[in-house]
ZANU-329983 format. One line per 5 residues: their letters; for each residue x, y, z of C-alpha. Coordinates in steps of 0.5 Angstrom, whole numbers, m for minus. Each point is the difference from the previous one (the first is absolute). Example, Ala and Ser with C-alpha at 12.3 -4.5 7.8 and 13.67 -1.06 7.14 Angstrom:
2
AS> 25/m9/16 ~ 2/7/m2
***
This chain:
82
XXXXX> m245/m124/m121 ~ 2/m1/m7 ~ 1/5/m6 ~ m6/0/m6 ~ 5/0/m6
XXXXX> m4/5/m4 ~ 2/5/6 ~ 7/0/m1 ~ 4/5/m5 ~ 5/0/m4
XXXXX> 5/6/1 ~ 1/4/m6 ~ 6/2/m2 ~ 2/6/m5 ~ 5/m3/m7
XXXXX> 6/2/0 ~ 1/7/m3 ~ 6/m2/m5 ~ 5/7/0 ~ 0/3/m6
XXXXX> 7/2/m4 ~ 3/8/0 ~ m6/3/m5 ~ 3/5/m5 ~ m3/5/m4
XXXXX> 0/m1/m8 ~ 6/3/m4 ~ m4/5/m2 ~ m2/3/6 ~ 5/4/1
XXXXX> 0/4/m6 ~ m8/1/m1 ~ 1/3/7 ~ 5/5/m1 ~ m2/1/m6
XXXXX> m7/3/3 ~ 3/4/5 ~ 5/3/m5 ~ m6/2/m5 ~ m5/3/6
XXXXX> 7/4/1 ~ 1/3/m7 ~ m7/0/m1 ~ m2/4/6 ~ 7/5/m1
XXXXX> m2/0/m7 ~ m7/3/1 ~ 2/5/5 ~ 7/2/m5 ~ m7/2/m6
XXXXX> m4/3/5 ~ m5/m6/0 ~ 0/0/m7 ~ 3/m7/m2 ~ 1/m6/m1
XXXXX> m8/0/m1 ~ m1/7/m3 ~ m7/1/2 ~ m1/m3/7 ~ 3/6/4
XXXXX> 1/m3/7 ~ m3/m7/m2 ~ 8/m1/m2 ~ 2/1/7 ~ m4/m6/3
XXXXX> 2/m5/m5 ~ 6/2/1 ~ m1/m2/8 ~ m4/m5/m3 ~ 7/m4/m2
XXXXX> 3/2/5 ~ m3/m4/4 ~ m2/m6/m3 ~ 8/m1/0 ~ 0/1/8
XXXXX> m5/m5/1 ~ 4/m5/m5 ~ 7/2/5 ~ m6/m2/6 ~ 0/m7/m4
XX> 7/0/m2 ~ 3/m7/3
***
């Protein structure tokens, strides 16, 4: 028996993924990243040296978390670091 021509399905095939050149980091990566990390260091050693008193007088304890704070924004930019 012949086939109905509204039957038949053409076979579908996926484009072809072109591959992509070596991807680096922007030059100014790498110095935003240690610089990060260098500042949470001096600021969290500089808040436990003044008792928890500077770098920003009047927060307390506060000092110690922003200093986390930078800290880790700097390892999660050595995470993206290519």
């Amino acid at each position: 028996m012949p086939k109905s021509r509204s039957r038949q399905k053409s076979h579908y095939t996926a484009p072809q993924e072109r591959p992509k050149g070596p991807q680096v980091s922007p030059p100014w990566f790498v110095p935003v990243l240690v610089g990060l990390l260098v500042l949470g260091l001096v600021w969290i050693v500089v808040t436990y040296l003044s008792n928890f008193d500077y770098p920003v007088p009047g927060i307390g304890a506060w000092n110690l978390g922003i200093g986390f704070a930078f800290a880790l924004v700097g390892m999660g930019m050595a995470t993206r670091w290519k």
